[in-house]
C-alpha atoms as a printed R data frame, in Angstrom:
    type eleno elety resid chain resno       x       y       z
1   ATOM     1    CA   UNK     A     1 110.241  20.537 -27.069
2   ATOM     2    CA   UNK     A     2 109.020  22.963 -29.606
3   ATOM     3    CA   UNK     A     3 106.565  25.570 -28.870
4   ATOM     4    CA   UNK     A     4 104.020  23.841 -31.158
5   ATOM     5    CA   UNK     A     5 103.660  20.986 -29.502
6   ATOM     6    CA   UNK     A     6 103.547  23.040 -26.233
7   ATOM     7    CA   UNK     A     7 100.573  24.351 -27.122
8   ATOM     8    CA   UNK     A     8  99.134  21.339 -28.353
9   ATOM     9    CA   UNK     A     9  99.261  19.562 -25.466
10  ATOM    10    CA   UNK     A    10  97.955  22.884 -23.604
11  ATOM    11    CA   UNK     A    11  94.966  23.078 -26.149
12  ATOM    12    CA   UNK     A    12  94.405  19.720 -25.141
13  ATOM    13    CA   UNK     A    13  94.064  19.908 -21.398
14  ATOM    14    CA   UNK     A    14  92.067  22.859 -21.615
15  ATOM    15    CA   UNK     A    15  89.391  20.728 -23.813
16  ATOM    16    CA   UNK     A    16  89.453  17.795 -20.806
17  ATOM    17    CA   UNK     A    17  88.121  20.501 -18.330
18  ATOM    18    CA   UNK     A    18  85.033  21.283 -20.563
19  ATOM    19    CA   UNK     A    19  82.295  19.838 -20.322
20  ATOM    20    CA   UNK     A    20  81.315  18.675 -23.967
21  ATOM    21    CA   UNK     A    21  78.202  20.310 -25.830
22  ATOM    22    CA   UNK     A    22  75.871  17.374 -25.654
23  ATOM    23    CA   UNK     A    23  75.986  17.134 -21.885
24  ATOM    24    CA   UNK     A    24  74.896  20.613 -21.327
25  ATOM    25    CA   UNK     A    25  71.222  20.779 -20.906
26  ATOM    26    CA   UNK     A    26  69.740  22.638 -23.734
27  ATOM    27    CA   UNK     A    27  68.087  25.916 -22.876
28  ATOM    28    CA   UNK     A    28  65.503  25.577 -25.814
29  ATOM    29    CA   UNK     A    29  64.655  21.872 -24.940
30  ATOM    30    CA   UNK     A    30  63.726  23.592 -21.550
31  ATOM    31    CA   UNK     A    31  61.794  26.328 -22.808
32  ATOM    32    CA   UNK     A    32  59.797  23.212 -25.063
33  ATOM    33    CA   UNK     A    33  58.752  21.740 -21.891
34  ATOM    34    CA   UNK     A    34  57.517  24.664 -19.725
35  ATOM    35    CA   UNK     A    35  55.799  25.730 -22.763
36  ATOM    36    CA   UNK     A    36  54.257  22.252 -23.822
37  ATOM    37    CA   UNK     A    37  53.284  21.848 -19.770
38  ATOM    38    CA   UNK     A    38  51.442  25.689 -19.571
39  ATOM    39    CA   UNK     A    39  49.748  24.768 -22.969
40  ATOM    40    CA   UNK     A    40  48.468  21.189 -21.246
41  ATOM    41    CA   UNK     A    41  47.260  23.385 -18.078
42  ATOM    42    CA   UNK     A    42  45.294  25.692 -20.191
43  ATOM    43    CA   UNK     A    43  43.467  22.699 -22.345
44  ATOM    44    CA   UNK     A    44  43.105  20.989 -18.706
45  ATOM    45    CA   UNK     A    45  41.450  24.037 -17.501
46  ATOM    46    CA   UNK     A    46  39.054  24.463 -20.291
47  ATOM    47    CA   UNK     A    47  37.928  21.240 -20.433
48  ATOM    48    CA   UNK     A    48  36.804  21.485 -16.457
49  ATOM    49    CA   UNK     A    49  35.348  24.832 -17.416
50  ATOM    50    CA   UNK     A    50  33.137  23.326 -19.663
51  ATOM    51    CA   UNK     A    51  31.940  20.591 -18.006
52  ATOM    52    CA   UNK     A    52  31.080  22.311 -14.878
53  ATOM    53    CA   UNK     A    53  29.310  24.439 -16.898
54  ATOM    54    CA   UNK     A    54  26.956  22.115 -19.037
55  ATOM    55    CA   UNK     A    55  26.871  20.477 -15.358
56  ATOM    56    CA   UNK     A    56  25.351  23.496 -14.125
57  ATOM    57    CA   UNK     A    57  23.028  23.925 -17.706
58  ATOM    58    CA   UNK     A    58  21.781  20.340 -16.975
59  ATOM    59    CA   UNK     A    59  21.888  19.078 -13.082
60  ATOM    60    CA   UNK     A    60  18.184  21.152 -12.531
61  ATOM    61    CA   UNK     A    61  16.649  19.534 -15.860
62  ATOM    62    CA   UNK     A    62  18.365  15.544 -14.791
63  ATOM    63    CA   UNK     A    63  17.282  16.860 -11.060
64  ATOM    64    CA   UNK     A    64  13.456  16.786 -12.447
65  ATOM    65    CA   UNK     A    65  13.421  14.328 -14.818
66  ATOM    66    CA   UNK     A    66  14.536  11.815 -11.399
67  ATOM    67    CA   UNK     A    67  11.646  13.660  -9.493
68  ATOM    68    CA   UNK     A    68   8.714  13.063 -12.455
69  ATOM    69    CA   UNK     A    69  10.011   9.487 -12.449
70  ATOM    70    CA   UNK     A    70   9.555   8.599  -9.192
71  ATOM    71    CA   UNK     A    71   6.075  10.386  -8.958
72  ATOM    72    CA   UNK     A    72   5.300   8.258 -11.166
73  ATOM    73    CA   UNK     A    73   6.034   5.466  -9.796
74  ATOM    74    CA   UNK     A    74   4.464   5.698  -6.493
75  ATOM    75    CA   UNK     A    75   1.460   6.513  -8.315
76  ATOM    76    CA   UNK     A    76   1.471   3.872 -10.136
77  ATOM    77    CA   UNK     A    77   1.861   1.253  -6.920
78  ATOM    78    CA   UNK     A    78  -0.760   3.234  -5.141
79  ATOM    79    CA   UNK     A    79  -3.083   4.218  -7.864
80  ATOM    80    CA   UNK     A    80  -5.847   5.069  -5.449
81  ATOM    81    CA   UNK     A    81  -3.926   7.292  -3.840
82  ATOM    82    CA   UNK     A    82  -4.625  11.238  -3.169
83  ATOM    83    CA   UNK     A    83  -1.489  12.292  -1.522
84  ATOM    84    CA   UNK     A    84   1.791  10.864  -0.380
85  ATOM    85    CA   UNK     A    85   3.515  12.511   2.612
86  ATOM    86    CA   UNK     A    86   7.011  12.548   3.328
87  ATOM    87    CA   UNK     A    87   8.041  10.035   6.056
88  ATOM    88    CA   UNK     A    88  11.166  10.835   8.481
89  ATOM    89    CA   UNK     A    89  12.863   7.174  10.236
90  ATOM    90    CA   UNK     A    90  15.940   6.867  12.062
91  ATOM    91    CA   UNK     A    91  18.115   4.386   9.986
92  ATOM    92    CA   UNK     A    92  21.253   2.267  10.662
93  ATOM    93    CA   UNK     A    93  24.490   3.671   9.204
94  ATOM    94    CA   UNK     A    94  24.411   0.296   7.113
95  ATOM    95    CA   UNK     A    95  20.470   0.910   6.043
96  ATOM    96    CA   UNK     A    96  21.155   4.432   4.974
97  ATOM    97    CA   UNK     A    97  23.326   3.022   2.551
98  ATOM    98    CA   UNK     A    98  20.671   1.587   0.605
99  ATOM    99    CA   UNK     A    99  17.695   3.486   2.078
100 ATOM   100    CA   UNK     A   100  16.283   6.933   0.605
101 ATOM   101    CA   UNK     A   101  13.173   8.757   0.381
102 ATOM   102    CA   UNK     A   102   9.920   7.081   2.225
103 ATOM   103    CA   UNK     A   103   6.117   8.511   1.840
104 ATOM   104    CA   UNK     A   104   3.139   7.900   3.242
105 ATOM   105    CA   UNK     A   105   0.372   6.950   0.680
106 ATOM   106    CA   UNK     A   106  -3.030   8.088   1.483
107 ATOM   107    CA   UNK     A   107  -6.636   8.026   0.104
108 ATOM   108    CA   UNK     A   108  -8.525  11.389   2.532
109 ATOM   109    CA   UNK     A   109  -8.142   9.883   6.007
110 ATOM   110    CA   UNK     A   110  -7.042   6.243   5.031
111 ATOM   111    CA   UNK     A   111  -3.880   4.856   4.895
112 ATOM   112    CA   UNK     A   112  -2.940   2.670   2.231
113 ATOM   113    CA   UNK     A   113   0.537   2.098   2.802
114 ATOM   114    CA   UNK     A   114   4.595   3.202   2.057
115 ATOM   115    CA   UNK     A   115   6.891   3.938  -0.656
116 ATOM   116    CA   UNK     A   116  10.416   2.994   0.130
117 ATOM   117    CA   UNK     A   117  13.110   4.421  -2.862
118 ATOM   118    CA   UNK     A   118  15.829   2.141  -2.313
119 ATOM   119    CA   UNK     A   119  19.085   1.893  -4.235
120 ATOM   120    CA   UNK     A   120  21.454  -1.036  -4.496
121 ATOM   121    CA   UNK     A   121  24.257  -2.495  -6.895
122 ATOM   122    CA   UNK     A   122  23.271  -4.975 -10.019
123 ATOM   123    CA   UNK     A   123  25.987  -6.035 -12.643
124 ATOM   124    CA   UNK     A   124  25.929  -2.412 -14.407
125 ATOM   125    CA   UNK     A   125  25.826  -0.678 -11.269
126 ATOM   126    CA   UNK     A   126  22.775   1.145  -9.414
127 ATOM   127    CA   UNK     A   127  19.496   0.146  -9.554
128 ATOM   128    CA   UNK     A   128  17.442   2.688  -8.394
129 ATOM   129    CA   UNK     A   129  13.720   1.153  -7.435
130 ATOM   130    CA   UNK     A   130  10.587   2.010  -5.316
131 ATOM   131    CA   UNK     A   131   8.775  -0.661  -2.934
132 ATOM   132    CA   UNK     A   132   5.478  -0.231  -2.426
133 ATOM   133    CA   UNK     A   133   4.484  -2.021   0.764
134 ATOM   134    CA   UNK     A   134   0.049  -1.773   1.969
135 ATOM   135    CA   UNK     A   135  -0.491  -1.336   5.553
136 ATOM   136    CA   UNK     A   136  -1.489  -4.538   5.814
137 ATOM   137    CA   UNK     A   137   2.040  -5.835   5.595
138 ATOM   138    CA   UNK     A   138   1.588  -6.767   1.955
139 ATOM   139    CA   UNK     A   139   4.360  -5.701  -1.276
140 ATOM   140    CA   UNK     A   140   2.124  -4.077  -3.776
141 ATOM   141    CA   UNK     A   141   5.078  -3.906  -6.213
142 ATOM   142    CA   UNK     A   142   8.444  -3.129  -7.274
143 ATOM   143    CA   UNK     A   143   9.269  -0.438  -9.910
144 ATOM   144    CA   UNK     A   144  12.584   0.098 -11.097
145 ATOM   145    CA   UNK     A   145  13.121   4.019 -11.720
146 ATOM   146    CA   UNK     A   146  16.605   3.808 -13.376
147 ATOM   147    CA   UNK     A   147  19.447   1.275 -13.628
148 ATOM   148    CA   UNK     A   148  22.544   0.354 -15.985
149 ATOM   149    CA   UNK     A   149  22.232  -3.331 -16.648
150 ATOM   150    CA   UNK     A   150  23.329  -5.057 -19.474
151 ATOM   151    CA   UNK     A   151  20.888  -4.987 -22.488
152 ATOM   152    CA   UNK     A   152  19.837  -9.015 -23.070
153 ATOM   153    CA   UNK     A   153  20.454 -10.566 -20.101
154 ATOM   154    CA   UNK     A   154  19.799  -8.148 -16.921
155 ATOM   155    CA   UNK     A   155  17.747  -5.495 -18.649
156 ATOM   156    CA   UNK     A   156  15.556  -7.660 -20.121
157 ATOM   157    CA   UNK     A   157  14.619  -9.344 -16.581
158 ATOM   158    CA   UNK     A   158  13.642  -5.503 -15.351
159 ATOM   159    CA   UNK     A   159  11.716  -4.704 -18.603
160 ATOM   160    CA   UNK     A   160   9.883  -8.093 -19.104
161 ATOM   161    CA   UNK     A   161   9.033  -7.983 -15.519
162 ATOM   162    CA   UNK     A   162   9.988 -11.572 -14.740
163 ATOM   163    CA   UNK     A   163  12.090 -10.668 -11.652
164 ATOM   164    CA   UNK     A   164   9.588  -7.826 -10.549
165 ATOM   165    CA   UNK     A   165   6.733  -9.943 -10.608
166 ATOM   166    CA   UNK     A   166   7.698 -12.431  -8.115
167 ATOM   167    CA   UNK     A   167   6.942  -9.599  -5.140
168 ATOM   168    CA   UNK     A   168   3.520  -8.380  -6.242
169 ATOM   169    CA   UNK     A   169   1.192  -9.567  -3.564
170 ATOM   170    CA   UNK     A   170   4.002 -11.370  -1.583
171 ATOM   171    CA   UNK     A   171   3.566 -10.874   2.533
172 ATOM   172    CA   UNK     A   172   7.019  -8.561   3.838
173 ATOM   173    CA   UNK     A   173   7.703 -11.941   6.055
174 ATOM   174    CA   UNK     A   174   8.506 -13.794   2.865
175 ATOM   175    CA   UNK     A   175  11.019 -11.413   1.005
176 ATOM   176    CA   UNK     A   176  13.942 -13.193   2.918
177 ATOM   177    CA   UNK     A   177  13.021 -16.640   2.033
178 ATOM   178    CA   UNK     A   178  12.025 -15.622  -1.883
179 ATOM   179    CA   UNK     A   179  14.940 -17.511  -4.338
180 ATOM   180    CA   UNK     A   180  14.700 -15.228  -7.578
181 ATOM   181    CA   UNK     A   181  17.785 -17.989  -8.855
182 ATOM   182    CA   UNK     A   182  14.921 -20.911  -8.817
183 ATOM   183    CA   UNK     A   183  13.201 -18.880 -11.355
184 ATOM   184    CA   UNK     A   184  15.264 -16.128 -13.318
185 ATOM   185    CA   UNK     A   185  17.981 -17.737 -15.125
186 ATOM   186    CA   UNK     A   186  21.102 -16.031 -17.022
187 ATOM   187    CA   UNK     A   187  20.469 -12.491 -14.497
188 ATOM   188    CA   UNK     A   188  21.278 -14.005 -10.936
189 ATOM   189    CA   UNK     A   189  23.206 -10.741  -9.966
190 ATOM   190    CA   UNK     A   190  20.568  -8.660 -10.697
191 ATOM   191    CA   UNK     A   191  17.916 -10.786  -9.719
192 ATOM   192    CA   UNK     A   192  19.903 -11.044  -5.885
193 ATOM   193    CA   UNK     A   193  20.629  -7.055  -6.169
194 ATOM   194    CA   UNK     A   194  16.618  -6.736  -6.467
195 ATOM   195    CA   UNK     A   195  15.738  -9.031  -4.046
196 ATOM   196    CA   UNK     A   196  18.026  -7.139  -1.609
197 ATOM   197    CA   UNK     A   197  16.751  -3.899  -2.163
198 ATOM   198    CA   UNK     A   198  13.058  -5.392  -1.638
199 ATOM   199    CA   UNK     A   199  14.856  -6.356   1.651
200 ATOM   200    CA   UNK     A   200  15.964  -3.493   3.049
201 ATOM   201    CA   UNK     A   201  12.657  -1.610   1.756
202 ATOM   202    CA   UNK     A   202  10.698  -3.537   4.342
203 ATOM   203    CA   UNK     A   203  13.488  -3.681   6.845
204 ATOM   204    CA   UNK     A   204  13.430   0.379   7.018
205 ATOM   205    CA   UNK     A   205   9.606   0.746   6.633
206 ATOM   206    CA   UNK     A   206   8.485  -2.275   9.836
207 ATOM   207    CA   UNK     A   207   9.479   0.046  12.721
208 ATOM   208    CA   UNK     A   208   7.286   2.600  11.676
209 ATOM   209    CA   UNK     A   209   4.410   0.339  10.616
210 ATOM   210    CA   UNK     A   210   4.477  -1.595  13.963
211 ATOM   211    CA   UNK     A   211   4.608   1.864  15.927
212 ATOM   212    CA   UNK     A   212   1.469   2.719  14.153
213 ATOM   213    CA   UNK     A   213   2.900   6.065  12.340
C-alpha cells in the first residue's frame, strides 16, 4: 500500500469522528435569542409601566365619575329626599354577589324608603343599576348607572326605558312573577339580567324593612 493512500484513508476516519459544521449549535444564533428575549422583557416591562401609571393618573377621576353617577341616581328615585344614609345588612355569600351599596332615603324625620346598587350580567356584561324601593313596599324605579350592551337591540331597551318602566310603581311581591319576555322583544337577556337584579334588590333590602330599621 502506498503511503498516499495511507493517509487517505487516515484523513478519512479522522473526518467520521467530527461532528459536521451544521450540527454544531451556532454561538451567534444563541446570542440572537437571549438578545431578542431581553429586548421582549424590556418592551414587556414598559408597557406595564405605563399602564399602571395612567391607571394610577385615572382610577381617582373614573372613582368619582361612578360616585356623581350614582348620586344622581338616588336622587333622582327619591327626589324629595334630604339625605340618604348608609345602610349596613348581613348578606348571603350568593347575595353579595350581586348586592352593593344600600342607603336610607330620608325627608327630616321621615323615611321614604331604600336604594339598593345592584350589579348583574346582561349580554355585554355588567349592568350596574340602583332600585329604589318606598317604605311602603313599593319599587319607585330602576336606573341603570352603567352597562355594556349592544347598541340596537339591548341598549336601546335601557335608554328607551321600555324594560325599566315595567317596575315603576310595581309592589316588591310582584318582581318574581313580572315576564319582561311578554313585553320586550329582540333583548330577552337583558331584559331577564334586569329583572334579576330588581330581584335581589328587594331580596337584600325585606329583612331590614320588616325589622323596622
Amino acid at each position: 500500500m502506498m503511503l498516499n493512500d495511507i493517509n487517505s484513508e487516515a484523513f478519512e476516519e479522522e473526518n467520521e469522528n467530527v461532528p459536521a459544521q451544521k450540527d454544531r449549535p451556532s454561538k451567534k444564533s444563541g446570542n440572537e435569542i437571549i438578545n431578542l428575549s431581553f429586548r421582549l422583557m424590556i418592551i414587556i416591562a414598559a408597557v406595564v409601566l405605563m399602564l399602571a401609571f395612567v391607571n394610577g393618573l385615572t382610577k381617582d377621576t373614573i372613582a368619582e365619575n361612578e360616585r356623581r353617577a350614582n348620586d344622581e341616581a338616588r336622587k333622582s328615585l327619591f327626589q324629595e329626599a334630604t339625605a340618604f344614609t348608609p345602610v349596613s345588612a348581613e348578606l348571603s355569600e350568593d347575595l353579595a354577589k350581586y348586592v352593593g351599596d344600600i342607603y336610607e332615603a330620608s325627608n327630616g324625620s321621615e323615611k321614604l324608603g331604600y336604594c339598593v346598587s345592584v350589579s348583574n350580567n346582561g349580554f355585554g356584561g355588567a349592568i350596574n343599576m340602583i332600585v329604589g324601593i318606598s317604605s311602603d313596599g313599593l319599587i319607585v324605579g330602576v336606573k341603570v348607572v352603567s352597562h355594556s350592551e349592544t347598541a340596537g337591540v339591548g341598549e336601546r331597551v335601557i335608554s328607551n326605558g321600555s324594560i325599566l318602566s315595567l317596575f315603576v310603581d310595581l309592589p316588591t311581591g310582584s318582581v318574581a312573577s313580572l315576564n319582561p319576555k311578554e313585553t320586550i322583544t329582540g333583548a330577552t337577556v337583558t331584559s331577564n339580567a334586569i329583572k334579576k337584579g330588581v330581584e335581589k334588590a328587594v331580596e337584600a333590602i325585606t329583612p331590614i324593612m320588616n325589622g323596622g330599621d
